[in-house]
N, C-alpha and C positions, 0 to 999 in steps of 0.2 A: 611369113611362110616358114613351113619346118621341115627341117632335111633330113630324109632318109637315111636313116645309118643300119650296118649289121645286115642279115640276112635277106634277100629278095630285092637287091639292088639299089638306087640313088649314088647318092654320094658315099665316098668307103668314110671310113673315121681313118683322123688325120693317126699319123704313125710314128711322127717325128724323126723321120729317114731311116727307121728300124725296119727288118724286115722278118715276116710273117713266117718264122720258120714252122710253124707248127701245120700251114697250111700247104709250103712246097716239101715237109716232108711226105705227106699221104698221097698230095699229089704228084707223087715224084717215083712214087710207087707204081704207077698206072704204067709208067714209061720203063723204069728199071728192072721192073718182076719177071716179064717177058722176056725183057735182055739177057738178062744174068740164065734164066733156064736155059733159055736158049743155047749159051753156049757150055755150060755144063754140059746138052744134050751131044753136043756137037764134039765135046771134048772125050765123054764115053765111046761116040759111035770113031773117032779117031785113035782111040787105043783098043778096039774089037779086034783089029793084027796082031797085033804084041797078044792080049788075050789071049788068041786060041793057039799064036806058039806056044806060050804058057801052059797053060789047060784049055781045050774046046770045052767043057762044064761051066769053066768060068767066064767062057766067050757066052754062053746061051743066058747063065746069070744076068750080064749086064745087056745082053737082050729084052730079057722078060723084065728087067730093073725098067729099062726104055720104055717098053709096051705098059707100065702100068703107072710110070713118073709122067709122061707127056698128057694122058688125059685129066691127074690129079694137078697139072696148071690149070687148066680150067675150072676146077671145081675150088682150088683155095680162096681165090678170091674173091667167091660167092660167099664162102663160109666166111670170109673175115666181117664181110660187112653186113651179114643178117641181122646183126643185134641195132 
């Protein structure tokens, strides 16, 4: 009988207690891309007070930055993985 190795399941191929960084980094991605915007997002809409004592121009800036950064998370990591 012959065992499954590599892509579409059976047994993995032996590793010799190494670990598969090339695979938790991409997939590490899935988890961390959203985190990390997330609080960027969250870090901009927390200094729009300080902003608009500063200048209200630069408060609406980092508004419209908001309005057109939070839809392009969805859209980058379409684009990464098309190829």
């Amino acid at each position: 009988m012959q065992e499954k190795t590599g892509r579409g399941g059976g047994i993995p191929p032996k590793t010799d207690g190494k670990i598969h960084t090339h695979t938790h980094r991409y997939n590490a991605f899935f988890a961390l891309y959203p985190l990390g915007i997330s609080c960027e997002c969250l870090l901009v809409y927390a200094s729009l007070g300080l902003a608009r004592a500063w200048a209200p121009l630069y408060a609406w800036f980092l508004v419209a930055a908001l309005a057109v950064y939070v839809p392009g998370m969805f859209v980058f990591p379409y684009l990464c993985f098309l190829a």
